[in-house]
N, C-alpha and C positions, 0 to 999 in steps of 0.2 A: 358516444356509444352507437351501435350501425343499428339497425331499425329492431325494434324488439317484436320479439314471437315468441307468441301464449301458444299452447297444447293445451286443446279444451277433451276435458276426460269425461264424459256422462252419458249412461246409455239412454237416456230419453232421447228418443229421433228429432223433438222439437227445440230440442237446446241447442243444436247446430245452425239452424235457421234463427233461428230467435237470437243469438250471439252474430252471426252473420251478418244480418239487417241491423243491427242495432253500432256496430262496428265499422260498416259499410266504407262511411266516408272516410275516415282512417288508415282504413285498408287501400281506399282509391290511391290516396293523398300520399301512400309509401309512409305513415308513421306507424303501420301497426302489419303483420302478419301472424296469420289465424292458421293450425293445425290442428287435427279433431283426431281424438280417438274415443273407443264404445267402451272398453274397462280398462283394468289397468294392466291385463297383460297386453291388450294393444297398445296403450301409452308406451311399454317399452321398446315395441318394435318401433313406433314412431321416431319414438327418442335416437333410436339407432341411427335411423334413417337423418334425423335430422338433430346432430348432438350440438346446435346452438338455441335450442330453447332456451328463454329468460327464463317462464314464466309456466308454469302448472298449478291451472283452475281445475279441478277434480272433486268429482262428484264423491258420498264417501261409498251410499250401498248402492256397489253393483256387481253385477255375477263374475262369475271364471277369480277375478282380482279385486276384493272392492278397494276405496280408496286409502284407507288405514296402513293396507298390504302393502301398496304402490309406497306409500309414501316410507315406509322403512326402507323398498328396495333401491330409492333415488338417495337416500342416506348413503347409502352404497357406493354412490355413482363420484365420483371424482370431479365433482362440479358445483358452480358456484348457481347454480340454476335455484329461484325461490318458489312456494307451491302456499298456494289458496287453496283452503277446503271449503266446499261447498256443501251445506249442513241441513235439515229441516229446523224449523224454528225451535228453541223450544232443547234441541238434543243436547243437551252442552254436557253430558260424560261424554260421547264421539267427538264432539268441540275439544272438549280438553285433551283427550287421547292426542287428536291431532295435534295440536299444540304443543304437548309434552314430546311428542315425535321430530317435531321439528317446522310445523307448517308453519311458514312466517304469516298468515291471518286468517279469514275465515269470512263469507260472509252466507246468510240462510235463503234457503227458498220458505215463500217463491220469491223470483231473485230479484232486486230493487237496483237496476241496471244504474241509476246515477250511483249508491252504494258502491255498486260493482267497478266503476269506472276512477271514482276516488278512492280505491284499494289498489286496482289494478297500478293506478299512476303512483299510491305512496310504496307499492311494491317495486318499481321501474325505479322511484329517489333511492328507495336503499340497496334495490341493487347495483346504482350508477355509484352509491358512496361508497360499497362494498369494493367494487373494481378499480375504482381510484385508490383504495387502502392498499390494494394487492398489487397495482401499481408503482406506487409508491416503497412498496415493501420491496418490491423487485429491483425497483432503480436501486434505493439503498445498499441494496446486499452485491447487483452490479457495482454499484462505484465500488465497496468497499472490498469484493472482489480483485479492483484494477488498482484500485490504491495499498493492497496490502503486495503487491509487487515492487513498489516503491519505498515505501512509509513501513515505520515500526508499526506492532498491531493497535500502541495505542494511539496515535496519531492516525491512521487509517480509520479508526473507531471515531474519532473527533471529526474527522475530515468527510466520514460516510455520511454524517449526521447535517454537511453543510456544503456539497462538494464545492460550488460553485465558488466556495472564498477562496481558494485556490488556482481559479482560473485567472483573476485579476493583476496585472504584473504591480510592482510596489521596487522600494528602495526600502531597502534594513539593514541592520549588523550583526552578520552573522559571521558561521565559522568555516570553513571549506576544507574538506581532506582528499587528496589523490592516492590513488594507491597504482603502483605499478609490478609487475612480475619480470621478475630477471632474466633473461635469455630463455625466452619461453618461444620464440619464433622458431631457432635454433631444432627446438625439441619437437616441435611439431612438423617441420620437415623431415626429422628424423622417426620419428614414430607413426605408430599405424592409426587411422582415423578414432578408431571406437577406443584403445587406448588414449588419445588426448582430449575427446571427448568426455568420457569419466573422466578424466583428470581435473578436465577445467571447471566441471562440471560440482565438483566435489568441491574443489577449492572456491569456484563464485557462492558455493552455497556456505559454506563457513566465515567467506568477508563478510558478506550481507545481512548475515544471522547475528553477527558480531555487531554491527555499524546498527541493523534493528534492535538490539539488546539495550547499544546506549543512546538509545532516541534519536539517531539519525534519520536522513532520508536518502536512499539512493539515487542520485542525479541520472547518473548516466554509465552503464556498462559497456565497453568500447573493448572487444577480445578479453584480455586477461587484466586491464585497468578497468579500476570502479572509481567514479567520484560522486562525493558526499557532502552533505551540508547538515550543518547542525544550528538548529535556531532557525529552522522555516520548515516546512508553512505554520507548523506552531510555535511559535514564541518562546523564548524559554533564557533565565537570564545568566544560567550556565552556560552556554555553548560551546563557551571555549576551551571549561575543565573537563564539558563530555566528550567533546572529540580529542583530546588529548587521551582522557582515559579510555576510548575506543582506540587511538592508535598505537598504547601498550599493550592492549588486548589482540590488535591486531596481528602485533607483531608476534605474540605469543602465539598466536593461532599458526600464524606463515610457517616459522620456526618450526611448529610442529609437525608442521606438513609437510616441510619442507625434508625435514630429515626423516622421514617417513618412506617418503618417495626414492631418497637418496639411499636407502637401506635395502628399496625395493629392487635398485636399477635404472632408478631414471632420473635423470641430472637434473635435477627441478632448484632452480636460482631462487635469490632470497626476493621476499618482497620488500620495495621501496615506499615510505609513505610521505605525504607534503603535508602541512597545515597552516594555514592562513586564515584569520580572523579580520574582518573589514568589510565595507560599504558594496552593496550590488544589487543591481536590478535581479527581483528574484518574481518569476513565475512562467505560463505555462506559453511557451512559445513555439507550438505544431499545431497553430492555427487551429479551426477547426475542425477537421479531418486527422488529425495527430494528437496525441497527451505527450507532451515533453516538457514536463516540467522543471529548470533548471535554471543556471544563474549567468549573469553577464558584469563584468566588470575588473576593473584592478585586481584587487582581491584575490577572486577566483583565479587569474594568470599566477596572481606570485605562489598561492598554490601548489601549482603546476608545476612552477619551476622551482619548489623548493623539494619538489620530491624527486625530481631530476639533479638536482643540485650532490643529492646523498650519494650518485655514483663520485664526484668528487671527492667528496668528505671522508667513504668507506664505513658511512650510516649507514641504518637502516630508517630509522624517524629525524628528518627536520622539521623545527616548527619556526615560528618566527617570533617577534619579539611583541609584536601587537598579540599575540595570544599570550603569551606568558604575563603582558601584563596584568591579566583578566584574571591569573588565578594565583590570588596570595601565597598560598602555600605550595608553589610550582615546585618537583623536585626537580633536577635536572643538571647539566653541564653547559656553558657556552661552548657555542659548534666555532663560531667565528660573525666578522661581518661579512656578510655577501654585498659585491659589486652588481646589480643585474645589468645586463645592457638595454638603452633603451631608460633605465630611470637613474634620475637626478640623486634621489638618495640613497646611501646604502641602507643594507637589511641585516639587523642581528640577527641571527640564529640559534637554535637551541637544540640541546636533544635532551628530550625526556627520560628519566631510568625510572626502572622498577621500586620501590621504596626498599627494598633489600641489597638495592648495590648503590643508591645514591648517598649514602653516609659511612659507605666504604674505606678505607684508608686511602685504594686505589685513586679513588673520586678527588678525595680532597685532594691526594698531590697531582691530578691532573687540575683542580682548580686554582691552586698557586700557582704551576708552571702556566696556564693562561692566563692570569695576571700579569706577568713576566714577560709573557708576548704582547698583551697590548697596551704593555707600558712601553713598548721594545726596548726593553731589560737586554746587556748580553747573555746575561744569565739565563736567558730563555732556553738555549740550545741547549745547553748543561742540564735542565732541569728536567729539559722532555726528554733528553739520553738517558738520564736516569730510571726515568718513567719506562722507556720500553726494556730496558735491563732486569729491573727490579719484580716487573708485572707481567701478568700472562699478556700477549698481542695485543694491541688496540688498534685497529684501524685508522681513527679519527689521532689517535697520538704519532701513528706513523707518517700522515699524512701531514701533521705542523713542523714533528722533526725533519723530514725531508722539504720543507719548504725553506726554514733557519738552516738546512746546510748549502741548499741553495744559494742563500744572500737574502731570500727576501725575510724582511722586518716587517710586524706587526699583527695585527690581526685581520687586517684585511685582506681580502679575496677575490680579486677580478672573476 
């Protein structure tokens, strides 16, 4: 705390000398600074003049203001400043007045200057513990501030409570989701600044709302991609059935947006999402000077390239096979296996449905005829011609049929 200063308030002329001298060396020594005023409408022009007073010793009868008055009007005052009433012995209705008013203590004339000095100091502990509270009230409500930028509100509420566990990098298993926007470059060459502004603007605000709803955390917003992790920084032993059900959530959001905009006049492409479940250094890596808190490893790549991968497939969600194992009651289709370059083994894929189209008729005979492909059945071609005959488009079916008229057999996927 920087050096404390009392506002001595009492119109006897000899209590400025007598508080002076007695203070003296304190004052020499830079631990104490002394300001005087005669009543208490001068205390407040003092106060004006000098709005970091600690401390008001104040006399209670004196003319123009006596101390009773003053000390309602520093009630007033927007400050953390504490106030000794100085009493005749003996008066204790004006003792209690002041007290019920707010004075933090009291001590009587005539004044018993060691008294004086161990008030004055237990008034200086409580005001040092008062400002360290409001300190501390401050930081909290800053972190939770920066952390509800990132973090769901309840995890930002958790993490406001302990920021610092989040600075520490760590290895876990968690879940990872990319999200990408389709020809969104395209459009904003084409469009005027405060139009794609609102645009994007509107839409990062419905991923994020989305991704905080099912307990994610936003990694990192990079133009019109977000990416996400689930299972950090708080623990959680779902991770993998909430970012899944965040990425049919998400998808419902896009979709909505999407044809929104399209209805409006403006070509706004679908969003692609990635998901990956698996091992990664997870924590805050923008040194000191930066908050970036985010993840580094395999995992996080195949991610990446599983939501790039959907421009292939004619998805909108892949996920992988390390997440579907995670959640018993997965609904879904197999996408294929993916080849990535760069690793040894391959990657199943998935795509997640809504529980209203996943036990579809449609569904089941698109899960037979993938059976048929990765048994490489010839039956397969036959099965997926049917399928796009019989059914409204499928993307992901036109994409296997034309690969079987191709020549290529199986289910895998360079």
């Amino acid at each position: 705390m920087k050096v404390p200063r009392i506002l001595v308030v009492d119109d006897e002329p000899d209590v400025e000398a007598l508080i002076s001298q007695r203070f003296r060396r304190k004052v020499r020594k830079g631990e104490l600074e002394l300001v005087f005023a005669h009543d208490g409408q001068h205390a407040l022009e003092v106060l004006n003049e000098n709005p970091d007073v600690d401390i008001v010793l104040s006399d209670i009868n004196m003319p123009r203001m006596d101390g009773l008055t003053l000390l309602e009007r520093l009630g007033e005052l927007e400050s953390d400043l504490q106030t000794v009433m100085v009493s005749a012995y003996g008066d204790m209705r004006n003792i209690r007045s002041a007290m019920n008013r707010g004075a933090f203590d009291f001590v009587t004339k005539p004044i018993e200057f060691d008294d004086l000095e161990a008030t004055i100091e237990k008034t200086l502990e409580h005001l040092r513990m008062l400002r360290d509270l409001q300190a501390a009230k401050a930081n909290a409500e800053h972190a939770h501030l920066m952390l509800s930028r990132y973090f769901s509100p309840s995890v930002a509420e958790a993490l406001s409570q302990n920021p610092e566990a989040m600075l520490s990098g760590e290895r876990r298993e968690a879940t990872f989701l990319f999200t990408d926007l389709e020809n969104f470059t395209p459009l904003v060459e084409a469009t005027s600044a405060e139009t794609v502004v609102g645009i994007l603007n509107e839409y990062l605000d419905g991923i994020t709302e989305t991704i905080f709803n099912h307990g994610g955390t936003v990694m990192k917003i990079i133009g019109d991609a977000v990416q996400a992790i689930f299972g950090a920084p708080v623990a959680r032993e779902d991770h993998a059935g909430a970012a899944v059900q965040c990425a049919l959530a998400l998808d419902e959001f896009a979709t909505g947006f999407k044809d929104r905009m399209n209805t409006a006049g403006i070509a706004l492409g679908k969003t692609r999402i990635g998901v990956n479940s698996g091992s990664a250094i997870i924590g805050n890596f923008g040194g000191q000077r930066f908050f970036d808190y985010t993840a580094y490893g395999d995992a996080v790549n195949i991610a990446a390239r599983l939501e790039q991968a959907n421009k292939i497939f004619g998805t909108r969600i892949c996920i992988s096979e390390s997440v579907v194992d995670q959640i018993p009651d997965f609904q879904g289709r197999p996408v294929g296996t993916l080849r990535l370059k760069g690793k040894e083994e391959s990657i199943r894929t998935f795509e997640p449905l809504p529980a209203e189209k996943v036990g579809s008729e449609a569904m089941q005979a698109y899960r037979d005829a993938f059976a048929l492909l990765e048994a490489q059945d010839p039956k397969a071609r036959q099965a997926f011609a049917a399928l796009v005959g019989a059914f409204d488009e499928d993307p992901l079916t036109m994409f296997h049929l034309g690969r079987l008229l191709r020549g290529e057999a199986g289910a895998e996927i360079s």
